[in-house]
Each structure stands twice: as structure tokens, then as C-alpha cells.
C-alpha positions as CSV (number, residue, x, y, z in Angstrom):
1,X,17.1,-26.7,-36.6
2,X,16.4,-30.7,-36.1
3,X,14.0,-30.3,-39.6
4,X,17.5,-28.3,-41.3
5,X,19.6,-30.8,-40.4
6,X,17.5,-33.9,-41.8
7,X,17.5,-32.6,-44.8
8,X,21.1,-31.3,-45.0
9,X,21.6,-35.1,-43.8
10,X,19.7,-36.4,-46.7
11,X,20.6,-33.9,-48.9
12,X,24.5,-35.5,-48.5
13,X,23.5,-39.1,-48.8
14,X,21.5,-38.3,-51.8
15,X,24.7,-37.0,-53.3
16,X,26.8,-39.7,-51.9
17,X,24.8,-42.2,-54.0
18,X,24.6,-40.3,-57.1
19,X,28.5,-40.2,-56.9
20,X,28.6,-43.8,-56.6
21,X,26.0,-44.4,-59.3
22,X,28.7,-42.5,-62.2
23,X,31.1,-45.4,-61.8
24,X,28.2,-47.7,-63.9
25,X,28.5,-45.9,-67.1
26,X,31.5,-46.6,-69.0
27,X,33.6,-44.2,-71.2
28,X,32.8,-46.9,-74.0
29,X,29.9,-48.6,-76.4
30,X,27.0,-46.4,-74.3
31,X,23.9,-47.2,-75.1
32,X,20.8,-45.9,-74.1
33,X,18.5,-47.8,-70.8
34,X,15.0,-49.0,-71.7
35,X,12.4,-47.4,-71.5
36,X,8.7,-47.3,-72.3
37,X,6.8,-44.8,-74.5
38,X,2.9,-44.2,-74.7
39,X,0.2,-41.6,-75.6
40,X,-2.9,-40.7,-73.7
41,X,-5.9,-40.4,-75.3
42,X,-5.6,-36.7,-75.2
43,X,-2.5,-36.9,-76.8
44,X,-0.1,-36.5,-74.1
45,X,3.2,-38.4,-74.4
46,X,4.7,-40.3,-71.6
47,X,8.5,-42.0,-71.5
48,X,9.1,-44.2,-68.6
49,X,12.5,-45.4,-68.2
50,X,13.2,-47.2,-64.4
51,X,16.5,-46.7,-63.0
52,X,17.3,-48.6,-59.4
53,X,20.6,-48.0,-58.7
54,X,19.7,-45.0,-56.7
55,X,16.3,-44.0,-54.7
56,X,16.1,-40.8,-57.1
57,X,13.4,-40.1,-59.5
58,X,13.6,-36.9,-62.1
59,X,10.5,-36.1,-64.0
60,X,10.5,-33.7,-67.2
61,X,8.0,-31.9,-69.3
62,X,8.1,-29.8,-72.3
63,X,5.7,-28.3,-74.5
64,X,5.4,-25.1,-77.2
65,X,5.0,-22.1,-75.2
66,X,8.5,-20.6,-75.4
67,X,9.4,-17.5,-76.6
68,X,8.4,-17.3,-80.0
69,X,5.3,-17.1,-79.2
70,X,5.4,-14.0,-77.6
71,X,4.1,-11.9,-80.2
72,X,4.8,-8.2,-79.6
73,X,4.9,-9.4,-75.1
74,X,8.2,-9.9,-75.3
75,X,9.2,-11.5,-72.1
76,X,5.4,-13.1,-71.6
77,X,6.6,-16.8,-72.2
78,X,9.0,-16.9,-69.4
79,X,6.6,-15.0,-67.1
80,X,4.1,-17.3,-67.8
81,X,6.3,-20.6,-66.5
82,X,7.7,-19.2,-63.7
83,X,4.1,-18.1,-62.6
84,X,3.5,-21.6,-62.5
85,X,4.7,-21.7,-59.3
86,X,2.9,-18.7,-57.8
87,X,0.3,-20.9,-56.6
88,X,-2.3,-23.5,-57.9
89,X,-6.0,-24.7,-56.7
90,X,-5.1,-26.7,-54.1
91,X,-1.7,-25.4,-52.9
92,X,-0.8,-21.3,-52.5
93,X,3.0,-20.9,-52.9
94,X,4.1,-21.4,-49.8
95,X,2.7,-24.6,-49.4
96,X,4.0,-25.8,-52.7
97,X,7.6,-24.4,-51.2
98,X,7.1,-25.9,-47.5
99,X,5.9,-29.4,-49.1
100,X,9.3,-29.4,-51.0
101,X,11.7,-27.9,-48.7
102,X,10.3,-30.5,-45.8
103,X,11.5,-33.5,-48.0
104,X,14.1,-32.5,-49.7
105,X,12.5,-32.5,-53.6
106,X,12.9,-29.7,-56.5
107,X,10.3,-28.4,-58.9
108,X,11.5,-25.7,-61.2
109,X,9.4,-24.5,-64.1
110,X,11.1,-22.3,-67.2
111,X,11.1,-21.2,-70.9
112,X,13.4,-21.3,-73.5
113,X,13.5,-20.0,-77.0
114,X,11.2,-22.6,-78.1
115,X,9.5,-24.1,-75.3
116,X,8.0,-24.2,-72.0
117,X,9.6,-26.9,-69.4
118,X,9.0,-28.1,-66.0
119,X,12.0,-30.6,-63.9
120,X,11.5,-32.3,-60.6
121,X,13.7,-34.0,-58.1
122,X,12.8,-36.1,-55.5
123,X,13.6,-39.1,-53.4
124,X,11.5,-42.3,-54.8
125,X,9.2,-42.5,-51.3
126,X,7.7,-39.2,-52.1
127,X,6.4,-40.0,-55.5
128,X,2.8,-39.3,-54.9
129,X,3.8,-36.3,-53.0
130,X,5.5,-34.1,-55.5
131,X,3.3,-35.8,-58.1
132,X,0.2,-34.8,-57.0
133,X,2.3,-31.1,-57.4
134,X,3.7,-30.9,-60.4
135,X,0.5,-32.5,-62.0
136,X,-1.3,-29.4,-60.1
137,X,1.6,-26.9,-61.7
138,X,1.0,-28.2,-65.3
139,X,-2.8,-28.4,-64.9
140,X,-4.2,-26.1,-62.3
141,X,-2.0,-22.8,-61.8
142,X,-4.0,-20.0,-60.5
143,X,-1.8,-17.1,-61.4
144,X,-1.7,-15.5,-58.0
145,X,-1.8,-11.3,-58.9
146,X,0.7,-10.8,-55.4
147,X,3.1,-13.5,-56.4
148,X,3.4,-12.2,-60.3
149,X,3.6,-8.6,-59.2
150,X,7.0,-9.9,-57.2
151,X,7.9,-11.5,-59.9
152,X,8.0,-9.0,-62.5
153,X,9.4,-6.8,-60.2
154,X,12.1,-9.1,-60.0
155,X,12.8,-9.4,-63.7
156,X,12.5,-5.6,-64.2
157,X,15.3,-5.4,-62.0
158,X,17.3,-7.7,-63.2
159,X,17.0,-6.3,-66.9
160,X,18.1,-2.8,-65.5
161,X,21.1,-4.9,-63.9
162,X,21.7,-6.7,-67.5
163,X,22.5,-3.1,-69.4
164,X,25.6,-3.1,-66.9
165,X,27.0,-6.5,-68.1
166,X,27.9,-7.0,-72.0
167,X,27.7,-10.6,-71.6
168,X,24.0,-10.7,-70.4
169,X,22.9,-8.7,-73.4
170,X,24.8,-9.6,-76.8
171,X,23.0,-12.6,-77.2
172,X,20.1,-11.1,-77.9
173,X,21.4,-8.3,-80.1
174,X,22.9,-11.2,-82.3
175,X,19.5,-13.2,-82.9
176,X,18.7,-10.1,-84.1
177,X,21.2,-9.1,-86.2
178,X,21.0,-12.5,-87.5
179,X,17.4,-13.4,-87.9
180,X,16.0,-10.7,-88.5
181,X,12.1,-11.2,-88.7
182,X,12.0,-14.5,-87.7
183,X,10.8,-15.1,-84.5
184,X,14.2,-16.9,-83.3
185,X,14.8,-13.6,-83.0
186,X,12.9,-13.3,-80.3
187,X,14.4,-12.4,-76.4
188,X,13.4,-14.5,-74.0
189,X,13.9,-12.4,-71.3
190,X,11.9,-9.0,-72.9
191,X,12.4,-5.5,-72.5
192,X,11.8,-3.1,-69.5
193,X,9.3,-1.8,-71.9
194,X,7.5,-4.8,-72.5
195,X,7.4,-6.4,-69.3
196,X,6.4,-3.3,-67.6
197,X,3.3,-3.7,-69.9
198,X,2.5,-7.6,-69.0
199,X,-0.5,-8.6,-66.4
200,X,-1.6,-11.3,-65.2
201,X,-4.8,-11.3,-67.5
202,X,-1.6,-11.6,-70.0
203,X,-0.4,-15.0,-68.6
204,X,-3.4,-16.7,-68.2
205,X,-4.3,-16.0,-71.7
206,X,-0.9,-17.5,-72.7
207,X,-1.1,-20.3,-70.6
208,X,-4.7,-21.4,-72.0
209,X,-3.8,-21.1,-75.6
210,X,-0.3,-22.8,-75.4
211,X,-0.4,-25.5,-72.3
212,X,-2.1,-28.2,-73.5
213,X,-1.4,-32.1,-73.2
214,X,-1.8,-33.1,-77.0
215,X,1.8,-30.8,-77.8
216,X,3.1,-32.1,-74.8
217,X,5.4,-35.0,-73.4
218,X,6.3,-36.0,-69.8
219,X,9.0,-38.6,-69.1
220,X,10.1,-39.8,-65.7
221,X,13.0,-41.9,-65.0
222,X,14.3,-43.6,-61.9
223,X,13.1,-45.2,-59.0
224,X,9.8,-47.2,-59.7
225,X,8.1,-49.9,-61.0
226,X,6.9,-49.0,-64.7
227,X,3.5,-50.3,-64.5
228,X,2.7,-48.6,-61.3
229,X,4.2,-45.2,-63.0
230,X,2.3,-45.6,-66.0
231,X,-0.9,-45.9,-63.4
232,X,-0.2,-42.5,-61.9
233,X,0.3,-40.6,-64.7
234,X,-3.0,-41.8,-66.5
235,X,-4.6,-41.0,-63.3
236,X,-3.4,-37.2,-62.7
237,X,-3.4,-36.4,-66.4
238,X,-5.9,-38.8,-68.5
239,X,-8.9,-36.3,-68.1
240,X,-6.8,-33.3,-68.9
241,X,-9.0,-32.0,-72.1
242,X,-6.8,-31.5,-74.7
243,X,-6.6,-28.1,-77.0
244,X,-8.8,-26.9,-79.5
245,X,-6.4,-26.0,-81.6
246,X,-3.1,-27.2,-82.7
247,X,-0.5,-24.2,-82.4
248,X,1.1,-22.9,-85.7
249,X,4.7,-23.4,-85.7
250,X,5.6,-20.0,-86.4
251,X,9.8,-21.3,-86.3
252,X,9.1,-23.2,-89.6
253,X,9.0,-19.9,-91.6
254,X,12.2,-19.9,-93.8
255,X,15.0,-17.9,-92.3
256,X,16.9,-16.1,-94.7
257,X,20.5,-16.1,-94.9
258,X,22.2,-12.5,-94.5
259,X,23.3,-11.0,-98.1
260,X,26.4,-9.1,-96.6
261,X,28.4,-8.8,-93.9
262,X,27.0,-6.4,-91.0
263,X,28.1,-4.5,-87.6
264,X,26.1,-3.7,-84.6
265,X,27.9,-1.5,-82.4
266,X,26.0,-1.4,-79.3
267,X,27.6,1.9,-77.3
268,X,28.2,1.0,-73.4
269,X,30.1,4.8,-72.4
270,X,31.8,3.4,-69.2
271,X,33.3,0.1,-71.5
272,X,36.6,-0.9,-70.8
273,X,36.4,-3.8,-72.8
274,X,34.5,-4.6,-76.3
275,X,32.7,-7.9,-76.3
276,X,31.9,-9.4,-79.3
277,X,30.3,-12.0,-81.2
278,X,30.6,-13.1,-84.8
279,X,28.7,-15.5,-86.3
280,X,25.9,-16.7,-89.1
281,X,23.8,-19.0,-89.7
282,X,24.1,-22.7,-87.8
283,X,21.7,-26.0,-88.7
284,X,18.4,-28.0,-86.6
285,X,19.4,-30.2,-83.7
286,X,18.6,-33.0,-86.1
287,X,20.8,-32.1,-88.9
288,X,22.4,-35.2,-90.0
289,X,25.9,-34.3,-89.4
290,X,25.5,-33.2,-86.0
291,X,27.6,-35.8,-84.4
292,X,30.3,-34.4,-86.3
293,X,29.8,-31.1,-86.0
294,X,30.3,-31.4,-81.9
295,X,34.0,-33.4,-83.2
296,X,34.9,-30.5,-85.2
297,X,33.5,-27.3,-83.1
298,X,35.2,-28.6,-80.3
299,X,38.3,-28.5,-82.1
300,X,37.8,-25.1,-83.3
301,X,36.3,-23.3,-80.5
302,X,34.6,-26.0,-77.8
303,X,37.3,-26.6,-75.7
304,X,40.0,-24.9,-73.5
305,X,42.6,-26.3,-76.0
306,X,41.1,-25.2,-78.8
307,X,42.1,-23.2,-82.2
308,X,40.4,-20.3,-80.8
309,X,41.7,-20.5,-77.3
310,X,45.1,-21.6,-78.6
311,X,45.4,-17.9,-80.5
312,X,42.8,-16.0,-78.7
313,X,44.0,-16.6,-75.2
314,X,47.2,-19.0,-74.7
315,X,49.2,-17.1,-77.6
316,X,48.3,-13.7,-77.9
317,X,47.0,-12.8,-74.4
318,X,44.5,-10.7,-76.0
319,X,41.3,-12.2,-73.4
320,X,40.8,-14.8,-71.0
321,X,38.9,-17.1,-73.3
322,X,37.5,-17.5,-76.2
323,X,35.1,-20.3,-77.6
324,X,32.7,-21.2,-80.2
325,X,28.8,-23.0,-80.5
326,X,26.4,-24.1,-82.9
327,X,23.2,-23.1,-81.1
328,X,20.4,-25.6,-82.5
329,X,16.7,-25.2,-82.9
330,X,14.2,-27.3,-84.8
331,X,14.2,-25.4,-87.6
332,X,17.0,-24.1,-87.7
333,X,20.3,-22.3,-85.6
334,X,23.4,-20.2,-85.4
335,X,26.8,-20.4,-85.3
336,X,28.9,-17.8,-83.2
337,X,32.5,-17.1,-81.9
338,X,32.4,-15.1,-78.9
339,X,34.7,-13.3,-76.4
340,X,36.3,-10.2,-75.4
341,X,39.0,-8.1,-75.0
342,X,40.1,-4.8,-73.8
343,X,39.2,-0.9,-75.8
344,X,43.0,-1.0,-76.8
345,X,43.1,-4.9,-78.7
346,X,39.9,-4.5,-80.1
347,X,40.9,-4.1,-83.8
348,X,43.7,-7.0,-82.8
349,X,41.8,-9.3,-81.4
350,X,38.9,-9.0,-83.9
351,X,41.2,-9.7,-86.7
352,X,43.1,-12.4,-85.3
353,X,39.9,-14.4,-84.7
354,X,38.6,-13.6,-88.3
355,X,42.5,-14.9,-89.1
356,X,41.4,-18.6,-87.5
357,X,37.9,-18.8,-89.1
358,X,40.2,-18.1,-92.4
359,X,42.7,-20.8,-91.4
360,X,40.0,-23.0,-90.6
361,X,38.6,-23.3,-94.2
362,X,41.9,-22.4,-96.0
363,X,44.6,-25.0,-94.3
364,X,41.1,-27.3,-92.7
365,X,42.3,-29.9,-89.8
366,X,45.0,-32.8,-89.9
367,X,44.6,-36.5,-88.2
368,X,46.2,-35.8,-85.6
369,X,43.7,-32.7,-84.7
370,X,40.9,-34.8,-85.8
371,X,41.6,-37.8,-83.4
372,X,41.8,-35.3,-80.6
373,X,38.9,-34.2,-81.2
374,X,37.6,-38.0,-81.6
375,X,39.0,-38.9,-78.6
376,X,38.4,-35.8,-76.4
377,X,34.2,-36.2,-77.4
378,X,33.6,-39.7,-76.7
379,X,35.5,-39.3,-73.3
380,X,32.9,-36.4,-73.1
381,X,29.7,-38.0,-73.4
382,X,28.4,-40.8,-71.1
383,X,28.9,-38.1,-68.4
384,X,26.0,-36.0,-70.0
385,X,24.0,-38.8,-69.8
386,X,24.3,-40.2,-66.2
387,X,21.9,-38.9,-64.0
388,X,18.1,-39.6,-64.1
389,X,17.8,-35.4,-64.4
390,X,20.2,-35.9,-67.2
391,X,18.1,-38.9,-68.9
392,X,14.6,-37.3,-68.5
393,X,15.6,-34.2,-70.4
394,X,17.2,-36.6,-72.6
395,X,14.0,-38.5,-73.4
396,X,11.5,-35.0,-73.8
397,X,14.4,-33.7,-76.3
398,X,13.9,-36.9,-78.3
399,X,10.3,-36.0,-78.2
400,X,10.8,-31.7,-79.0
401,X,13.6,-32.3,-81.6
402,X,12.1,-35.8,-83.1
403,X,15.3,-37.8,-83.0
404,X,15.1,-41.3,-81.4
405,X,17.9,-43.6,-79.3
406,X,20.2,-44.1,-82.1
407,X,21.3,-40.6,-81.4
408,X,22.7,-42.4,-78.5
409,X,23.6,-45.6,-79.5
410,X,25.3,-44.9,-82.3
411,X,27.3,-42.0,-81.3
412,X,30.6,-43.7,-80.5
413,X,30.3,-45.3,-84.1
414,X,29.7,-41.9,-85.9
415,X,32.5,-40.6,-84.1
416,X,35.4,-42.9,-84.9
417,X,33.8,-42.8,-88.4
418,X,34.4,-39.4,-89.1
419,X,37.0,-39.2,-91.6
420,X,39.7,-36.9,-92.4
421,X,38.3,-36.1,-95.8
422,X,34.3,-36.1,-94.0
423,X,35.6,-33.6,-91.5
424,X,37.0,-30.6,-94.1
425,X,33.9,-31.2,-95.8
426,X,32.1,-30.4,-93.0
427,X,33.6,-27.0,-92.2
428,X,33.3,-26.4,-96.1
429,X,29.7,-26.4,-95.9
430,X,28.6,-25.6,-92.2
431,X,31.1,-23.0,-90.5
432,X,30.7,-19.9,-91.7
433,X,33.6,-18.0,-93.9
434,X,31.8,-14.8,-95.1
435,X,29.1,-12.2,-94.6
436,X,29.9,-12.2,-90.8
437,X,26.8,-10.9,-88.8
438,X,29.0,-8.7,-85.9
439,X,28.0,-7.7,-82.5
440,X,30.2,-5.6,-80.5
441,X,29.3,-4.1,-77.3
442,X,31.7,-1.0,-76.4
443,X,32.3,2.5,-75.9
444,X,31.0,3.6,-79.7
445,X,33.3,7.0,-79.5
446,X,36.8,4.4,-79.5
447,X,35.3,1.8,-81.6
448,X,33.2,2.9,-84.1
449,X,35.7,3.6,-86.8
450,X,37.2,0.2,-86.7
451,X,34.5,-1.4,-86.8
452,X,33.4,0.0,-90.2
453,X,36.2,-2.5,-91.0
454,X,34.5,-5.2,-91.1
455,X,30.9,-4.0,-92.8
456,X,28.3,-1.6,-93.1
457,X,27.6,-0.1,-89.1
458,X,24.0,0.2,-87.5
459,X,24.7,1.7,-83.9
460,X,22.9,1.8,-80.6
461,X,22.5,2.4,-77.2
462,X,23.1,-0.7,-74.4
463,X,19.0,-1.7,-73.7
């Protein structure tokens, strides 16, 4: 009880001075803190950026190993980083999770489409500490048989749980649809099938070929003195032997753009509702009109005031939201409009949002729109930027994505520069207007006839 309540005590002061630390960023000219950048001679990138206002320091890493790399394992990458945790040379699991419960800290390793990533949280006084543990993690994970058995248990499960909840499932079914071959097409999460089919032999294979320190970079950012930082780091990582080979990047394949307009009706018998997505290609995260594609998508579909919302939602009453996104990869992304509605306004709501995307590129925006937009993104970002969590992913994005602080710095400035004339432009040439890819997820036997509507029809079962 006395050990809970110290660290529900410093649990609340931590918080208590990270609330205090948001008043020091201002909704105006952001710019980016300091920090320091070097390589190991493995090739291992470190950003160091010190940040005293409160006794907080967040480390990140990020490296290749995300999904598509999976191959045929579907599911292996995301296995693989959560393993991390199962145990290492020197600590089993439940030493790793005593060690950080005791004083308060976070680890958490993960995968993404793309990459591999680890995040810490701790207070500045227990920097060798969790240190010495997440340089353990990322160096020396043991892949305990027990612990991975638990695990994929758990993620069976959950995938069985997933076929019961649209939502959970039509993101992958729309990679799919709209890649294709291309290994952003990829699920992170797998199959039953697959993951039933993954050992342990699996993830240690995985881990060897794809954790290695000459792909990676590390940035911490916080509480410490950067000299003494850079010390540490080139002590628990310097001798880490770097690959023998660099891996391919199989996401620079050229993704072709769909020819037509498609369907996927995935068939879910006990549907009420039918939840959709419709979408196409989107751009990189370095795309040189990003910046104004967040002022134009939030417009359109990013916000709950939106065009989308406006119709969708406020007007119609035909869902209880609706919203758009540019998902961006580094090489290349989608763009989708997702929501849902019930069995009865399927054929309603579907055309009313193909009736926006129309009005979008037909009528474009005004000034009036556009400086909302203006005004309601700049108010929007020094918040995503605040936290030393927040600024260490920051800093390993730069790295993954290969964009630099002028992302940051001059954001404000490509903002209020975004003309009137810039802006229809913009949706002329990024947001889709024809050959829709189209997932719906439904009960097929109500559906399926409208939905030849809107293109050719490949249907399924909810998997």
C-alpha cells in the first residue's frame, strides 16, 4: 500500500508539472529547441535535445522492422517488438516490470506499418536505471518461449474479437484494395492463420536480420546535461556490431494507381450498420505541400466543423461523424473518407459523401473557409509539440521520414502563405475525384446491389 501510494503521489506531481510546463509554448512563431545530433561508429544516430523545465526525460527509437517486412508472417513484426519485453539477458519480465512499476517509469515497445519503435518515460534521477533497460531491450532480448506463447494467445484473441467490430478491420481491407501488391498493403496485426503459424524461432530470426544500429536512431530529450547523455549512450550502445547487410527497402517499389473505380463488400450477417471507407491514393510525409494539405484536409474532413461533418453528421443525421486523412508513408500514402451509417441510409449516405468530394473540386474553398482553416491549424500545433514524449518522436520522425527543423520552424509561415488560388490547386491535384477504391463492411444480402453502384463488386466474408 505505502509503495502504491508513492507512486500514485509521484505519479500526480509528475503531471502537475507537465501542466505547468504547456503554458511556455506559445500559440505563435514556434520554433523548434536545440538539440544535438551525432552518429556512432556503427552507424547509430543519436539526437539529444535538454529540456529543464520539468524533471522528465522521454527517450525514442525507431528502426526498419515494421510490417512490410513480414513476408508471407503476417503479423511477425509486431510480435517481434512486443517480445521485446518478454525478457532480456539480465532481466526476466518481471523484473523489467517491478524495476518500472517501483519508480514510476514506462517502456513500451511497438510496430507500425513501417517500422519498429521503442518510448520510455521516466523521472530524470532514474536515468541510468531505465537506461541500462531499454539499452538491454534494444540489444539483448532473449525471446522468452512462456512469455511469447501468452502473447500470441493474446493477439489470437483479440483478432477473433476484431471480426465483431467493423472499425477494427476496414483498414486493412482498404490497403488492400488500394495497394494491391505492394507491401503497404500489408496488416500489421496478421491473420488468425498466420499468427497461429508464428514461433519464437520466427522472431528471433526477424529480430537478427532487422534490429540493427546502422538503420537506427535514438533521441532523448529532457532532463540532463548533453555531454553527460552523449557519454551514456556511447557507452551502452558504441560496441553494438552493426548489420551485415543493409535492408532492401521493399516500400520504394512503385505503387500503381487503380485504373477504375472498385467495391469490396465485406459481408458481416448480424450488421446493423455499413461502415465504409472511400479513398485512393494520398502522397510521402515529405511531399512538399504537406503543410498545406493538413490546412485543407482539415477543412474538408479533419475537424468536427468540417465539410464532411457539416453534411454527414450536423445536416443530414445520417451518422455520428464523419472525417477524413491523408495517411503518409515514405514512399508513399492514402487518402480516405470514413464513417458509418445505418443498413437503411446506406445508399444515402454514400452518395451524399461522394456529393462533397464532388463539391470539393467543382465549387473548391472561399477565403473565408480557407482562413479557418489557417487559423484553426496554427492554434493546433505547438500543443503536438510540447511534451518531451511529444519532441523525441519528433526528432526519430525527422530521422525515418528525412525532413529536418524547418518543418517546424517554418510552419506558421507556410501556413499564412497558403493562398486562395495555392489551396484549389491543391485539391486539383491531391484529393481524389475518381476511380474511388470502396470498402464497405455490411450485411452483403441488403447491400450488395447498391453497391454495384458505385463500381465493379469483389465480395467476402468479415476475417
Amino acid at each position: 500500500m505505502i509503495k502504491s501510494m508513492k507512486n500514485l503521489n509521484r505519479t500526480f506531481l509528475v503531471f502537475a508539472l507537465v501542466i505547468l510546463s504547456f503554458g511556455s509554448v506559445t500559440a505563435q512563431n514556434y520554433t523548434l529547441p536545440d538539440y544535438d545530433r551525432f552518429q556512432l561508429k556503427n552507424g547509430l544516430t543519436i539526437y539529444l535535445m535538454e529540456q529543464h523545465d520539468v524533471p522528465l526525460i522521454s527517450v525514442s527509437a525507431i528502426l526498419p522492422a515494421g510490417a512490410i517486412y513480414d513476408g508471407e508472417q503476417s503479423g511477425l513484426a509486431q510480435l517481434t517488438a512486443s517480445a521485446l519485453k518478454h525478457g532480456t539477458e539480465n532481466y526476466d519480465k518481471s523484473k523489467i516490470d517491478e524495476t518500472l512499476d517501483f519508480i514510476g517509469a514506462s517502456v513500451n515497445a511497438y510496430a507500425s506499418k513501417e517500422y519498429a519503435a521503442l518510448s520510455s518515460r521516466f523521472a530524470a534521477k532514474d536515468t541510468e536505471t531505465v537506461m541500462d533497460i531499454v539499452k538491454e531491450l534494444l540489444r539483448k532480448p532473449v525471446f522468452n518461449a512462456e512469455e511469447f506463447e501468452k502473447e500470441k494467445k493474446r493477439v489470437l484473441t483479440q483478432l477473433e474479437r476484431n471480426k465483431e467490430s467493423p472499425r477494427s478491420v476496414i483498414g486493412d481491407y482498404f490497403d488492400k484494395q488500394l495497394f494491391g501488391d505492394h507491401v503497404y498493403a500489408n496488416s500489421l496485426s496478421g491473420t488468425i492463420t498466420s499468427v497461429e503459424k508464428l514461433t519464437v524461432t520466427d522472431l528471433k530470426a526477424f529480430y537478427t536480420s532487422h534490429y540493427q544500429p546502422n538503420n537506427m536512431a535514438i533521441s532523448v530529450v529532457g532532463d540532463f546535461k548533453t555531454a553527460e547523455m552523449k557519454r551514456m549512450l556511447t557507452s551502452l550502445f558504441s560496441d553494438w556490431k552493426k548489420g551485415n547487410s543493409e535492408p532492401k527497402n521493399l516500400a520504394s517499389q512503385a505503387i500503381s494507381a487503380p485504373s477504375e473505380g472498385t467495391v469490396l463488400l465485406v459481408n458481416k450477417d448480424d450488421a446493423r450498420e455499413t461502415t465504409y471507407y472511400i479513398g485512393g491514393p494520398g502522397v510521402p510525409r515529405n511531399n512538399k505541400d504537406i503543410v498545406a494539405l493538413r490546412v485543407i484536409n482539415t477543412l474538408f474532413g479533419g475537424r468536427f466543423t468540417s465539410m464532411l461533418n457539416e453534411e454527414l453528421r450536423t445536416n443530414s443525421g445520417l451518422t455520428y461523424g464523419a472525417r477524413s486523412r491523408f495517411v503518409n508513408y515514405k514512399n508513399g500514402g492514402s487518402f480516405y473518407v470514413s464513417t458509418f451509417t445505418a443498413k437503411e441510409t446506406t445508399e444515402e449516405a454514400l452518395d451524399l459523401t461522394m456529393e462533397v468530394i464532388q463539391r470539393l473540386h467543382e465549387k473548391g474553398i472561399d477565403q473565408d473557409m480557407l482562413t479557418s482553416a489557417k487559423n484553426y491549424v496554427k492554434g493546433q500545433f505547438p500543443p503536438r509539440y510540447e511534451t518531451s514524449g511529444q519532441l523525441s518522436n519528433l526528432l526519430t520522425e525527422m530521422f525515418w521520414y528525412d525532413f529536418d527543423e524547418s518543418f517546424i520552424n517554418d510552419f506558421e509561415s507556410a501556413v499564412d502563405g497558403l493562398t486562395l488560388e495555392k489551396a484549389n490547386q491543391i485539391i486539383a491535384t491531391y484529393f481524389p475525384k475518381d476511380n474511388f477504391q470502396i470498402v464497405m463492411v455490411g450485411k452483403a444480402s441488403e447491400i450488395k446491389t447498391l453497391a454495384e453502384k458505385y463500381g465493379p463488386v469483389t465480395q467476402t466474408d468479415i476475417k
